[in-house]
PQR file of N, CA, C, O and H, with PARSE charges and radii, in Angstrom:
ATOM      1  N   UNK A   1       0.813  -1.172   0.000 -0.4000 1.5000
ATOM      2  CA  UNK A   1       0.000   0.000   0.000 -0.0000 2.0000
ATOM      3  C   UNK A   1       0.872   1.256   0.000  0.5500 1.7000
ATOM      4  O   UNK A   1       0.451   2.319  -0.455 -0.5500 1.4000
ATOM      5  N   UNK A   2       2.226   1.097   0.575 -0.4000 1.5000
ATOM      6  CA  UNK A   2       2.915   2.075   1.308 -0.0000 2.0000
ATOM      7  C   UNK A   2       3.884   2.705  -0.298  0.5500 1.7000
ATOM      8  O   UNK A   2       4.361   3.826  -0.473 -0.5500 1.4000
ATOM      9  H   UNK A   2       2.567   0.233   0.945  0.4000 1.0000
ATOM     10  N   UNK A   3       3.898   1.669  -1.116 -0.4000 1.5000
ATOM     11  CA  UNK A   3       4.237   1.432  -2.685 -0.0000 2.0000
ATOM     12  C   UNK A   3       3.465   2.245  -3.902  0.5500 1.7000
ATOM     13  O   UNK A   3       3.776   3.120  -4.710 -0.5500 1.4000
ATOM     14  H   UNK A   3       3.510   0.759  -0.974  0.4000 1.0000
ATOM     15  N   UNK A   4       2.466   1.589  -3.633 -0.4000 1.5000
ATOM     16  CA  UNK A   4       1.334   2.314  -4.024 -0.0000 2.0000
ATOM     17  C   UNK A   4       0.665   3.810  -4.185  0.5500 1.7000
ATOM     18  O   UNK A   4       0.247   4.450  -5.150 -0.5500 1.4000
ATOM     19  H   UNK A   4       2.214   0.878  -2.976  0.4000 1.0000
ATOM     20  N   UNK A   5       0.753   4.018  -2.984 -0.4000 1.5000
ATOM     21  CA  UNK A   5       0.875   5.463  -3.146 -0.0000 2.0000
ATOM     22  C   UNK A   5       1.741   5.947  -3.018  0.5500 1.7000
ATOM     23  O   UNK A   5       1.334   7.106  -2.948 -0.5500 1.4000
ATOM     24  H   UNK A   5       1.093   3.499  -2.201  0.4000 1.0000
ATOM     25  N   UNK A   6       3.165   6.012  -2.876 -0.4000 1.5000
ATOM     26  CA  UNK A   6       4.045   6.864  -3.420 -0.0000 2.0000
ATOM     27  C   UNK A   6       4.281   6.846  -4.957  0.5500 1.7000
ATOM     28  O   UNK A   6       4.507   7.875  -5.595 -0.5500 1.4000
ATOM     29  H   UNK A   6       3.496   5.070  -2.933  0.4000 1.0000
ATOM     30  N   UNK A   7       4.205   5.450  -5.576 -0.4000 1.5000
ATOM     31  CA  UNK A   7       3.694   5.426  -7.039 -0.0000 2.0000
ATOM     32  C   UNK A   7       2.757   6.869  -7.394  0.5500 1.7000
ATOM     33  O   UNK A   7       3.088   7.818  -8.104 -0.5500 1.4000
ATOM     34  H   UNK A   7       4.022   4.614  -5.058  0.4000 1.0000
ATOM     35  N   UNK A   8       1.582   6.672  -6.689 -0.4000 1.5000
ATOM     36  CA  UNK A   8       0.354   7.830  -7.444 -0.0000 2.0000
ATOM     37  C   UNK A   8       1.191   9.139  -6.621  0.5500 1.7000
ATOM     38  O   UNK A   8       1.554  10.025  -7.394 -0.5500 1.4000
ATOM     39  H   UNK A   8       1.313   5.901  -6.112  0.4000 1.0000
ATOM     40  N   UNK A   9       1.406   9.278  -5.700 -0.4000 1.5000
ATOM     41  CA  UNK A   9       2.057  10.641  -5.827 -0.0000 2.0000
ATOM     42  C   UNK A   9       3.253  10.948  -6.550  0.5500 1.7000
ATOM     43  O   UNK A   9       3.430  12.158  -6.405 -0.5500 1.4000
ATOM     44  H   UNK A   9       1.112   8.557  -5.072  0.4000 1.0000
ATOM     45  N   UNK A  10       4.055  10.518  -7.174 -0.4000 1.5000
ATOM     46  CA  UNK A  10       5.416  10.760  -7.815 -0.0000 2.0000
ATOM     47  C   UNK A  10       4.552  10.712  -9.265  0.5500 1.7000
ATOM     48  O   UNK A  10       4.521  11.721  -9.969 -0.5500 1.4000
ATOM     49  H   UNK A  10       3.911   9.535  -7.292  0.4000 1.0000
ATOM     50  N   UNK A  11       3.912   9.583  -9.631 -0.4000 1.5000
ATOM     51  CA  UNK A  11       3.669   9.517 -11.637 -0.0000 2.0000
ATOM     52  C   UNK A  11       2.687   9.732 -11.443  0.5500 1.7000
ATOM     53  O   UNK A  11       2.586   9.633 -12.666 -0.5500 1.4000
ATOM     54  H   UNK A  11       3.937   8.763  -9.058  0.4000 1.0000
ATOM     55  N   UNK A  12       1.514  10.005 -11.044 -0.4000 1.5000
ATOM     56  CA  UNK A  12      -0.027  10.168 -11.230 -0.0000 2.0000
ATOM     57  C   UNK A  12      -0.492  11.653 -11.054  0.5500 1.7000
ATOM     58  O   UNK A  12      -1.173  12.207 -11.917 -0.5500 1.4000
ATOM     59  H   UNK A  12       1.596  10.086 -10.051  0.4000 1.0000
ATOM     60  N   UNK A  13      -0.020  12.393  -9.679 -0.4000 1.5000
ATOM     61  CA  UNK A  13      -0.983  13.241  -9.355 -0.0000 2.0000
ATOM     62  C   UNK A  13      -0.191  14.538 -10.246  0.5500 1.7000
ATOM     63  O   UNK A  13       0.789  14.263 -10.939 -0.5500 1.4000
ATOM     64  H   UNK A  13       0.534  11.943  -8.978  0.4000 1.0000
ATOM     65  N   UNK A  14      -0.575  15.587 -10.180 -0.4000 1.5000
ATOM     66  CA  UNK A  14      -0.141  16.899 -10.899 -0.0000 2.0000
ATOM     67  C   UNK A  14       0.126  17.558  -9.637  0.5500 1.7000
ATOM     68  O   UNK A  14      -0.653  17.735  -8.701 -0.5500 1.4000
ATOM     69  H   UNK A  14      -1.371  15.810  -9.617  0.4000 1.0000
ATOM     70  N   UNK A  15       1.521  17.946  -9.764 -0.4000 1.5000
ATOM     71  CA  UNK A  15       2.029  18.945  -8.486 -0.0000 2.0000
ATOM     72  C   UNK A  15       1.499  20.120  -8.283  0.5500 1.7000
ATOM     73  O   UNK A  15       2.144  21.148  -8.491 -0.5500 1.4000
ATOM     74  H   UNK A  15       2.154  17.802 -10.525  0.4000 1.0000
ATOM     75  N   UNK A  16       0.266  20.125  -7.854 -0.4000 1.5000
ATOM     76  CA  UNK A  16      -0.419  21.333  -7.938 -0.0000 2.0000
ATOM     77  C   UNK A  16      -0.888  21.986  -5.939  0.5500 1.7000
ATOM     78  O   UNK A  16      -1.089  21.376  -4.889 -0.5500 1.4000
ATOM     79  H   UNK A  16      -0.257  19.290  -7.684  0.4000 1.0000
ATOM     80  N   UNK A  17      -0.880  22.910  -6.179 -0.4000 1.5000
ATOM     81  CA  UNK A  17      -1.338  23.069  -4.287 -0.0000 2.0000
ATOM     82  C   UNK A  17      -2.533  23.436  -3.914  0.5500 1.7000
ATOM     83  O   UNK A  17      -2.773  24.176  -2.960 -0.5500 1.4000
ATOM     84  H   UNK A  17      -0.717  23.406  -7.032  0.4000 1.0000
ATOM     85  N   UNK A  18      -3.988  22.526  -5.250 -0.4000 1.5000
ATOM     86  CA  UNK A  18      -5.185  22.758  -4.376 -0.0000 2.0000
ATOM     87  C   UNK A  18      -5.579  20.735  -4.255  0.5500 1.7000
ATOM     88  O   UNK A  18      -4.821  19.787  -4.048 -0.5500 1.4000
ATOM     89  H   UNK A  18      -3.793  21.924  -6.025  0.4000 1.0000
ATOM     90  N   UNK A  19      -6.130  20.759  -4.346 -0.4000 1.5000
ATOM     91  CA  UNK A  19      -7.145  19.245  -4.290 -0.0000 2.0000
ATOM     92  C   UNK A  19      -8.322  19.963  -4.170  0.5500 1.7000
ATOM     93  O   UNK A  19      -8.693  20.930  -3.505 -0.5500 1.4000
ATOM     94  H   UNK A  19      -6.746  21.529  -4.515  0.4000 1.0000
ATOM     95  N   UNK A  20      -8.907  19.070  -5.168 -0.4000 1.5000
ATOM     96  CA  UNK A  20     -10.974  18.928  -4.883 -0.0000 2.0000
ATOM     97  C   UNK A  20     -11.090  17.830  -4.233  0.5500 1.7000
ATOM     98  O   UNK A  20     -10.407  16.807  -4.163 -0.5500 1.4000
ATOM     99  H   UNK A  20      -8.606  18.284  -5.708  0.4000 1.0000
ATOM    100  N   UNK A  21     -12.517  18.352  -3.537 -0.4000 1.5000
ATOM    101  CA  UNK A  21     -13.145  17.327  -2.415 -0.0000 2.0000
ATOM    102  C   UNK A  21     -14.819  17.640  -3.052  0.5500 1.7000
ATOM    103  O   UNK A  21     -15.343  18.623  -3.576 -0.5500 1.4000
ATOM    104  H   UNK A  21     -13.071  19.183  -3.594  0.4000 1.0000
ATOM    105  N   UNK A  22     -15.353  16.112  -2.658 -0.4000 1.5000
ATOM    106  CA  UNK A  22     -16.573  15.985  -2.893 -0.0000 2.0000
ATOM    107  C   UNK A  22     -17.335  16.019  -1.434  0.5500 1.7000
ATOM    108  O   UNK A  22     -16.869  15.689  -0.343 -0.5500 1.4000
ATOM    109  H   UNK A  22     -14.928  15.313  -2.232  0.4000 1.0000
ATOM    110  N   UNK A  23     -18.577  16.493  -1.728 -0.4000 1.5000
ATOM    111  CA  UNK A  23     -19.701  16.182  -0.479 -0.0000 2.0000
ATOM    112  C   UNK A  23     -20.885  16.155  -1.202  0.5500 1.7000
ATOM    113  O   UNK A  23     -21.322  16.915  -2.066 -0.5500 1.4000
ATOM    114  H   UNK A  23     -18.956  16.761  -2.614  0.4000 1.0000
ATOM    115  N   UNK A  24     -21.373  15.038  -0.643 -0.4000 1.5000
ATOM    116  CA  UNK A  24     -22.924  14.446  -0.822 -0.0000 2.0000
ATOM    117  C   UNK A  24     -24.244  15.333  -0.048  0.5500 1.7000
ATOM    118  O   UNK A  24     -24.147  15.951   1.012 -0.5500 1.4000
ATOM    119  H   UNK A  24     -21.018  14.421   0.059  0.4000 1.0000
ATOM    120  N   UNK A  25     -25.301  15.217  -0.782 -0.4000 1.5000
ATOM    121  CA  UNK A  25     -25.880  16.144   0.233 -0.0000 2.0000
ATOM    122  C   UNK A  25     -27.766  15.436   0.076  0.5500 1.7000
ATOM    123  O   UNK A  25     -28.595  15.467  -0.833 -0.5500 1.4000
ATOM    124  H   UNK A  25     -25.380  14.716  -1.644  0.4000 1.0000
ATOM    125  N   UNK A  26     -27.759  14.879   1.451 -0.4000 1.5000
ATOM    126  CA  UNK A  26     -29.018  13.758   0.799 -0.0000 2.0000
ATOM    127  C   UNK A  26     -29.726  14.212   0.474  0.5500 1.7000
ATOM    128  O   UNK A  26     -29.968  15.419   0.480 -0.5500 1.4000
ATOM    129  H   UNK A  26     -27.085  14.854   2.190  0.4000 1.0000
ATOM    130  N   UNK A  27     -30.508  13.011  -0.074 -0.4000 1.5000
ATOM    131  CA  UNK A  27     -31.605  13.307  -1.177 -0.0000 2.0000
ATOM    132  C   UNK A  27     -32.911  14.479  -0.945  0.5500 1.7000
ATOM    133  O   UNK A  27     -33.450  15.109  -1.855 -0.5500 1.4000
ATOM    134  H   UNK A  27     -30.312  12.031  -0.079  0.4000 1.0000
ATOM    135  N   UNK A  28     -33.204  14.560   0.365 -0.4000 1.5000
ATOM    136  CA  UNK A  28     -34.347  15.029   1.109 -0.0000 2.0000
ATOM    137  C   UNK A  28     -34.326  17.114   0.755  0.5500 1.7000
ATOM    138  O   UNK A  28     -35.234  17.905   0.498 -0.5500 1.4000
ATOM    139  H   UNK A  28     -32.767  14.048   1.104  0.4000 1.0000
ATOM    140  N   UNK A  29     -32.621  17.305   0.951 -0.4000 1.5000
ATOM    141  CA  UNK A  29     -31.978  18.590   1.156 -0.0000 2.0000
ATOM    142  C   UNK A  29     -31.797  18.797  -0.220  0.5500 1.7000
ATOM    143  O   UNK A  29     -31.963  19.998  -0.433 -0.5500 1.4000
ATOM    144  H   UNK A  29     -31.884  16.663   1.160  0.4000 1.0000
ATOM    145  N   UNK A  30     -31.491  18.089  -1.428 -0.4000 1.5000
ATOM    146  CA  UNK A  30     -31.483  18.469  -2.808 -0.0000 2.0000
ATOM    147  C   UNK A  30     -31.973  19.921  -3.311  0.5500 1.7000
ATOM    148  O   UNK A  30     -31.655  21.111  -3.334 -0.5500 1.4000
ATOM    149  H   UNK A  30     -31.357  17.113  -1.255  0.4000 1.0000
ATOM    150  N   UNK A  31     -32.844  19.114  -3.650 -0.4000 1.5000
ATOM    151  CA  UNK A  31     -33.905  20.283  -4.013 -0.0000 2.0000
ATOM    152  C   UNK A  31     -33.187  21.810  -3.872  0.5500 1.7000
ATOM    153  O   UNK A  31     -32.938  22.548  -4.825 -0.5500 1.4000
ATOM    154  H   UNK A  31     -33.102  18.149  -3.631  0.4000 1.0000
ATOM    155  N   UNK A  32     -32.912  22.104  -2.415 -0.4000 1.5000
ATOM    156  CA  UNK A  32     -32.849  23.424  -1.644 -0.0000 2.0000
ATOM    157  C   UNK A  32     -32.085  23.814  -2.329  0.5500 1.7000
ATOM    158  O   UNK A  32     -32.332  24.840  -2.964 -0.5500 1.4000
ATOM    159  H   UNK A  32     -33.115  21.505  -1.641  0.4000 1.0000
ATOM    160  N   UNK A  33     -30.479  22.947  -2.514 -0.4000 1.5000
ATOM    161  CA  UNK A  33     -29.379  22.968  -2.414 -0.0000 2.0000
ATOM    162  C   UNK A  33     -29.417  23.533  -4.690  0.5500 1.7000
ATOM    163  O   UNK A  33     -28.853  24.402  -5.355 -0.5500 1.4000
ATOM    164  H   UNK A  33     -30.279  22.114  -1.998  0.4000 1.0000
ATOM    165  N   UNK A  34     -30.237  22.599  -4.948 -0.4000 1.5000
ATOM    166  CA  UNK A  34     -30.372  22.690  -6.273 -0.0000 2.0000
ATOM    167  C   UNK A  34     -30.601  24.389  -7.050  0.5500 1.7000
ATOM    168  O   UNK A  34     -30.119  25.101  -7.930 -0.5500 1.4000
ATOM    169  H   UNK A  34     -30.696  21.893  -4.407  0.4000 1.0000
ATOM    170  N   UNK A  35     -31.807  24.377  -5.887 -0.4000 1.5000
ATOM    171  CA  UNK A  35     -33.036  25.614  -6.464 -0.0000 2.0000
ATOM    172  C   UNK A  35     -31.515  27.288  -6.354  0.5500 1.7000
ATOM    173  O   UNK A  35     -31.210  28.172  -7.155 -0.5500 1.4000
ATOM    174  H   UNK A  35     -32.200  23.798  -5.172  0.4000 1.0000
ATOM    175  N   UNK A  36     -31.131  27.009  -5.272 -0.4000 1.5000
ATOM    176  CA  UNK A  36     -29.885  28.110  -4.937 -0.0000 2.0000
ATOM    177  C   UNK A  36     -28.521  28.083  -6.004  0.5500 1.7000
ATOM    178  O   UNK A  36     -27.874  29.063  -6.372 -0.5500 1.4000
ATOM    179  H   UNK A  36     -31.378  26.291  -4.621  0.4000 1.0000
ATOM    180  N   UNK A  37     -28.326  26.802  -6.335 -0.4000 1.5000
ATOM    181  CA  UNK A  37     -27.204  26.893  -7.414 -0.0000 2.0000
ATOM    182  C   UNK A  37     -27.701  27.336  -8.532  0.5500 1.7000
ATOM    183  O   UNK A  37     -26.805  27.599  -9.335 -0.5500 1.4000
ATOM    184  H   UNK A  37     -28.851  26.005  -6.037  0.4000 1.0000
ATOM    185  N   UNK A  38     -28.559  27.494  -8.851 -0.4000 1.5000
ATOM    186  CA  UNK A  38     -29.483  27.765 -10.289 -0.0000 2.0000
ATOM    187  C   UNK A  38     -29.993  29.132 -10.229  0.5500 1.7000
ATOM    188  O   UNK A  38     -29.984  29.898 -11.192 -0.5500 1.4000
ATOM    189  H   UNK A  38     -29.287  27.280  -8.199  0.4000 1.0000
ATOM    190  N   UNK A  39     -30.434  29.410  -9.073 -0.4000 1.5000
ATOM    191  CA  UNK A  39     -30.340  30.983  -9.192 -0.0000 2.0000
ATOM    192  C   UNK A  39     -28.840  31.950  -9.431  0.5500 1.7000
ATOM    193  O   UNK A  39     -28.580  32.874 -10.203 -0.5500 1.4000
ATOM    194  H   UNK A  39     -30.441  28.787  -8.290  0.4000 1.0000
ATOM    195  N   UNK A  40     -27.834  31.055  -8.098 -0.4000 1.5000
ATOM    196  CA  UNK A  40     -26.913  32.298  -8.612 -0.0000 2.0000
ATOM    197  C   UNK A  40     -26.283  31.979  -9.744  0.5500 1.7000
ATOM    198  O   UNK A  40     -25.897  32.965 -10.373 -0.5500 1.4000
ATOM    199  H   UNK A  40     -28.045  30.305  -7.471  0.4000 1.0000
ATOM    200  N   UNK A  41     -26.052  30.966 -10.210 -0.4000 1.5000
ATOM    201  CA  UNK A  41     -25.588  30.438 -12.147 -0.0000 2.0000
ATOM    202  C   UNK A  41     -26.606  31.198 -13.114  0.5500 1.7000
ATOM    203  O   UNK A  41     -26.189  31.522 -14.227 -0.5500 1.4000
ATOM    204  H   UNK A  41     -26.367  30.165  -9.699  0.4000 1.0000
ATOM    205  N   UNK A  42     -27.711  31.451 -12.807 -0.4000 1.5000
ATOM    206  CA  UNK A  42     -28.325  32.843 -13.901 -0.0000 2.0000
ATOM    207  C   UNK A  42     -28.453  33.930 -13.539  0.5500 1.7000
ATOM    208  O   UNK A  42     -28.922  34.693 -14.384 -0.5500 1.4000
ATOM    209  H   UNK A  42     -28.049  31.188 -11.903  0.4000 1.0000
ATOM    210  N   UNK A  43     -28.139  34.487 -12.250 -0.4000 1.5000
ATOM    211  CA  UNK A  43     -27.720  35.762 -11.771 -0.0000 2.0000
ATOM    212  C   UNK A  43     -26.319  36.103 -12.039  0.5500 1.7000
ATOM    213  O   UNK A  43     -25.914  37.265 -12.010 -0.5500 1.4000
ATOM    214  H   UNK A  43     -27.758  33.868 -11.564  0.4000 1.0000
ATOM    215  N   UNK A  44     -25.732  35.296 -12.245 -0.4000 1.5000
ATOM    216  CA  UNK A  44     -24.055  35.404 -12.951 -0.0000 2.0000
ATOM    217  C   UNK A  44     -23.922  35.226 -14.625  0.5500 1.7000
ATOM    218  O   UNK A  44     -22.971  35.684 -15.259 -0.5500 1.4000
ATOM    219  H   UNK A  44     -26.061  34.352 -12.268  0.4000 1.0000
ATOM    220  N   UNK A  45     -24.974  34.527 -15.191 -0.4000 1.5000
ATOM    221  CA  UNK A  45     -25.259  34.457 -16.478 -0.0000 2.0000
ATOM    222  C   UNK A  45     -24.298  33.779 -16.617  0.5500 1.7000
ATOM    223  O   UNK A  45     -23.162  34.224 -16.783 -0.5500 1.4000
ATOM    224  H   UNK A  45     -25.747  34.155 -14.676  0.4000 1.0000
ATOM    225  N   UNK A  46     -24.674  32.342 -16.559 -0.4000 1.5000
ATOM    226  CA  UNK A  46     -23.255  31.137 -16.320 -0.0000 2.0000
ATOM    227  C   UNK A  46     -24.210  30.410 -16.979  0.5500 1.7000
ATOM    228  O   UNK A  46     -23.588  29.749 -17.811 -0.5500 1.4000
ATOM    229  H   UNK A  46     -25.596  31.981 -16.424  0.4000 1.0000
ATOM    230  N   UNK A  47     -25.584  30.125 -17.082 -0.4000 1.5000
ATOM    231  CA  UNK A  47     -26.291  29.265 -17.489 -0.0000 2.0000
ATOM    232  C   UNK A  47     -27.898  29.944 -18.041  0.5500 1.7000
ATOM    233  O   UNK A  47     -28.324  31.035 -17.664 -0.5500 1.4000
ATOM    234  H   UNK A  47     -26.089  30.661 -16.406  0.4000 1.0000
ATOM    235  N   UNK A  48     -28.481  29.191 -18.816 -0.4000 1.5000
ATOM    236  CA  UNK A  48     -29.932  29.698 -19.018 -0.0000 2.0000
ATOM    237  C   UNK A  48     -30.882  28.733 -18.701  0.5500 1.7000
ATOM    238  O   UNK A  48     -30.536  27.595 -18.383 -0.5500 1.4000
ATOM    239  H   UNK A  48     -28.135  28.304 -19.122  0.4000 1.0000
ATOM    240  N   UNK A  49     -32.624  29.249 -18.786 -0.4000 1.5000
ATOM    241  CA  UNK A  49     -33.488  28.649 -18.498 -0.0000 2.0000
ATOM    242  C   UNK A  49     -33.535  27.124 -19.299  0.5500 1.7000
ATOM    243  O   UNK A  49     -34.118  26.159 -18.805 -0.5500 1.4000
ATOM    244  H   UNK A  49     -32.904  30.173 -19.044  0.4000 1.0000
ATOM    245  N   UNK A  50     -32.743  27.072 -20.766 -0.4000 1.5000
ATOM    246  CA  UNK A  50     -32.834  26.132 -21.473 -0.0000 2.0000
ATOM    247  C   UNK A  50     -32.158  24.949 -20.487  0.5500 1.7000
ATOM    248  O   UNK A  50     -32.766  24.031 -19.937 -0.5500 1.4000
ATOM    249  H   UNK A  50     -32.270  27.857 -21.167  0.4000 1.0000
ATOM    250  N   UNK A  51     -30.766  25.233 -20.427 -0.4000 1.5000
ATOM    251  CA  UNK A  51     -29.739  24.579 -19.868 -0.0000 2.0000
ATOM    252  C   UNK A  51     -30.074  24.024 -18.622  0.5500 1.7000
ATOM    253  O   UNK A  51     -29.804  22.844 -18.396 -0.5500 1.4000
ATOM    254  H   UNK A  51     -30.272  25.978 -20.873  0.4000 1.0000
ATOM    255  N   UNK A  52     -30.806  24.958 -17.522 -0.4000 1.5000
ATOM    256  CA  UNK A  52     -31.905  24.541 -16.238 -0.0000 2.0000
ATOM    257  C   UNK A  52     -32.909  22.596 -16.582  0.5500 1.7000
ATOM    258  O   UNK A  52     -32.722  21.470 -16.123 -0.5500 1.4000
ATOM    259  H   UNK A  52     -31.026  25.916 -17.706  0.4000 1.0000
ATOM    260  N   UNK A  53     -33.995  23.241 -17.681 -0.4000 1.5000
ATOM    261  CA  UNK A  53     -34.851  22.440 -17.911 -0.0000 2.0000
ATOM    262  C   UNK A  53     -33.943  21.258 -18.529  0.5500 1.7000
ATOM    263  O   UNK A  53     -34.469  20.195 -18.201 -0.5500 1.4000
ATOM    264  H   UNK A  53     -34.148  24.156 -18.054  0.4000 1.0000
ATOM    265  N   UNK A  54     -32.984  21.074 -19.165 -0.4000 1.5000
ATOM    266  CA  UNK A  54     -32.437  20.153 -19.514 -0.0000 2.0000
ATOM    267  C   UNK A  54     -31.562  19.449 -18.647  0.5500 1.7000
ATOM    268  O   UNK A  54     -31.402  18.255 -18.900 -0.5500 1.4000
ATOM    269  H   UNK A  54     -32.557  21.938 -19.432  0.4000 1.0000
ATOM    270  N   UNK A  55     -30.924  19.969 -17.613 -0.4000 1.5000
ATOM    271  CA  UNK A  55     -30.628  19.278 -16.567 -0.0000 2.0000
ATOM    272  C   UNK A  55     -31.303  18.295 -15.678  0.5500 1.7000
ATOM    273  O   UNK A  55     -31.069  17.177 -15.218 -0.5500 1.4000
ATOM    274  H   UNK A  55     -31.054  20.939 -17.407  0.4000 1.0000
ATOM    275  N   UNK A  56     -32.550  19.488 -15.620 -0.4000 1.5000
ATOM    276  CA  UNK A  56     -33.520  18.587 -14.714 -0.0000 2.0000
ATOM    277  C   UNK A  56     -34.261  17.647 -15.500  0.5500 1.7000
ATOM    278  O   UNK A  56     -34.828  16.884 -14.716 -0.5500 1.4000
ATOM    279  H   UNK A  56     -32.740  20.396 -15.994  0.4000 1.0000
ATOM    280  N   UNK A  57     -34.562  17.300 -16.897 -0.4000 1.5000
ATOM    281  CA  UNK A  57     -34.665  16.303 -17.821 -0.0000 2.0000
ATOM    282  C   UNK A  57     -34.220  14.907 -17.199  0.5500 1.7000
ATOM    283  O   UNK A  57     -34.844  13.930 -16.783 -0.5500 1.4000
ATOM    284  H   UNK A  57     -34.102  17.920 -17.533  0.4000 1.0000
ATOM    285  N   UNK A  58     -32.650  15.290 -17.332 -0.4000 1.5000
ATOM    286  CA  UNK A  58     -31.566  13.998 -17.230 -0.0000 2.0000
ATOM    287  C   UNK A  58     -32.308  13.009 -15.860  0.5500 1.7000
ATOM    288  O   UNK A  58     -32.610  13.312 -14.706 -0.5500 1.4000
ATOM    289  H   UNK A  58     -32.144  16.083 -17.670  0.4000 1.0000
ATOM    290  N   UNK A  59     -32.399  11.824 -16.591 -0.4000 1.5000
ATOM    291  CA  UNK A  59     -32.956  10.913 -15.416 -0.0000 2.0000
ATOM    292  C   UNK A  59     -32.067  10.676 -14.158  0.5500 1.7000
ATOM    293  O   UNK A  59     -32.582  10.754 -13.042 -0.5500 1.4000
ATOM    294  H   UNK A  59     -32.154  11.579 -17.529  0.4000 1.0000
ATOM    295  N   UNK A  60     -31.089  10.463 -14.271 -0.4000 1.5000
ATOM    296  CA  UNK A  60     -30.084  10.134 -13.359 -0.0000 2.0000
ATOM    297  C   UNK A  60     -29.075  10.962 -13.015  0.5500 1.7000
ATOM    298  O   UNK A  60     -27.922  10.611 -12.763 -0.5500 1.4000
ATOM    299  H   UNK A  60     -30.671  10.399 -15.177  0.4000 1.0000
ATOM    300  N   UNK A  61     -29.635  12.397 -13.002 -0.4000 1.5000
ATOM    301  CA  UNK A  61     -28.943  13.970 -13.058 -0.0000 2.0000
ATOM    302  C   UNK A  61     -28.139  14.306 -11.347  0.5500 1.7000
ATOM    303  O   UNK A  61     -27.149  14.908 -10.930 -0.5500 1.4000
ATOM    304  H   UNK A  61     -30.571  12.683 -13.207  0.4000 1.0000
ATOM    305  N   UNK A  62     -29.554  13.301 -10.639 -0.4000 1.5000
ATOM    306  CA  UNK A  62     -28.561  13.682  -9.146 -0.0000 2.0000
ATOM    307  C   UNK A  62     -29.087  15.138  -8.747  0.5500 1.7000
ATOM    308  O   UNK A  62     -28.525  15.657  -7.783 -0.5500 1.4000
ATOM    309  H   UNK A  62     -30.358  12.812 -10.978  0.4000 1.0000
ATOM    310  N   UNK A  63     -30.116  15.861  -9.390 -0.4000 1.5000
ATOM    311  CA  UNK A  63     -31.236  17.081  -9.811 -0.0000 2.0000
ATOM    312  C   UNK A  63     -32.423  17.123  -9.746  0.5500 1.7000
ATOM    313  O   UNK A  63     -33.226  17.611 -10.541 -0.5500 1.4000
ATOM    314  H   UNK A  63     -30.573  15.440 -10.174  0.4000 1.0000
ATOM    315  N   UNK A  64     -32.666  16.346  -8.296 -0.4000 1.5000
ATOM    316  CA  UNK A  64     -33.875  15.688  -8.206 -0.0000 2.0000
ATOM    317  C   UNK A  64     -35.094  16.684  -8.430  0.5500 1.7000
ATOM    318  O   UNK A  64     -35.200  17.539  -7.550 -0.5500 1.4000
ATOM    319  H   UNK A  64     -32.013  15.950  -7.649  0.4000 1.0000
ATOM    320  N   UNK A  65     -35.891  16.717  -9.300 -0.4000 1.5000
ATOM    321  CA  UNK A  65     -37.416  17.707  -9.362 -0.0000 2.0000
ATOM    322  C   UNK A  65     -37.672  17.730  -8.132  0.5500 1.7000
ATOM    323  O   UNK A  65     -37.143  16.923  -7.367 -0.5500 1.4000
ATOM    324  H   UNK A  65     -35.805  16.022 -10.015  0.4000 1.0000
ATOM    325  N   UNK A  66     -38.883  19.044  -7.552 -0.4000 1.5000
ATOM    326  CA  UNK A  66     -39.576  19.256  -6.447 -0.0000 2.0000
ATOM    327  C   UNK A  66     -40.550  17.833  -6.475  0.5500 1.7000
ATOM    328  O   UNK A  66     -40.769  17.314  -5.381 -0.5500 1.4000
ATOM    329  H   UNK A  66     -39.313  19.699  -8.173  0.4000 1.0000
ATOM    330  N   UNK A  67     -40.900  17.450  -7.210 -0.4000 1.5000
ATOM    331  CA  UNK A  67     -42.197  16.419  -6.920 -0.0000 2.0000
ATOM    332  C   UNK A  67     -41.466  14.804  -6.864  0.5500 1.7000
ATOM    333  O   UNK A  67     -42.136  13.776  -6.765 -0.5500 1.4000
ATOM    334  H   UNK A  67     -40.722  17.872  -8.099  0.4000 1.0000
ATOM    335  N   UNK A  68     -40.546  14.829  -6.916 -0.4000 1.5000
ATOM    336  CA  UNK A  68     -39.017  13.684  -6.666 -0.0000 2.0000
ATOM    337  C   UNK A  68     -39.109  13.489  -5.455  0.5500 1.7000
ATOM    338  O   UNK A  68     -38.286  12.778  -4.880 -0.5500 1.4000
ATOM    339  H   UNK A  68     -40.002  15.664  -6.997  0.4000 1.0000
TER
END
C-alpha cells in the first residue's frame, strides 16, 4: 500500500497546491441545495433557463425535481 501510493504521488498526481473534495448532500436537502445553485448560475449568467430544464430532464442527473 505504502508502494502504491508513493507510485500515485510521484507519476499520477499533478504537483499542484489545491485538491478537490466531494460532499454528498441527501436526497431530502437536494432540491434546496439545487433551487440556490441555479439561481446564482443565472444571476451570474453562467447558465440559461434552457440549460436549467435540460438538466432537470436527465434521469439520473442527481437534480432531483420538487415532486421527486
Amino acid at each position: 500500500m505504502l508502494q502504491f501510493g508513493a507510485w500515485v504521488a510521484d507519476e499520477v498526481l499533478a504537483p499542484v497546491p489545491h485538491r478537490q473534495h466531494a460532499f454528498t448532500v441527501p436526497k431530502i436537502l437536494r432540491v434546496y441545495f439545487r433551487d440556490r445553485v441555479f439561481q446564482v448560475l443565472l444571476r451570474e449568467r453562467r447558465i440559461d433557463e434552457t440549460l436549467i430544464r435540460t438538466l432537470l430532464g436527465w434521469r439520473h442527473s442527481g437534480l432531483l425535481r420538487s415532486a421527486e
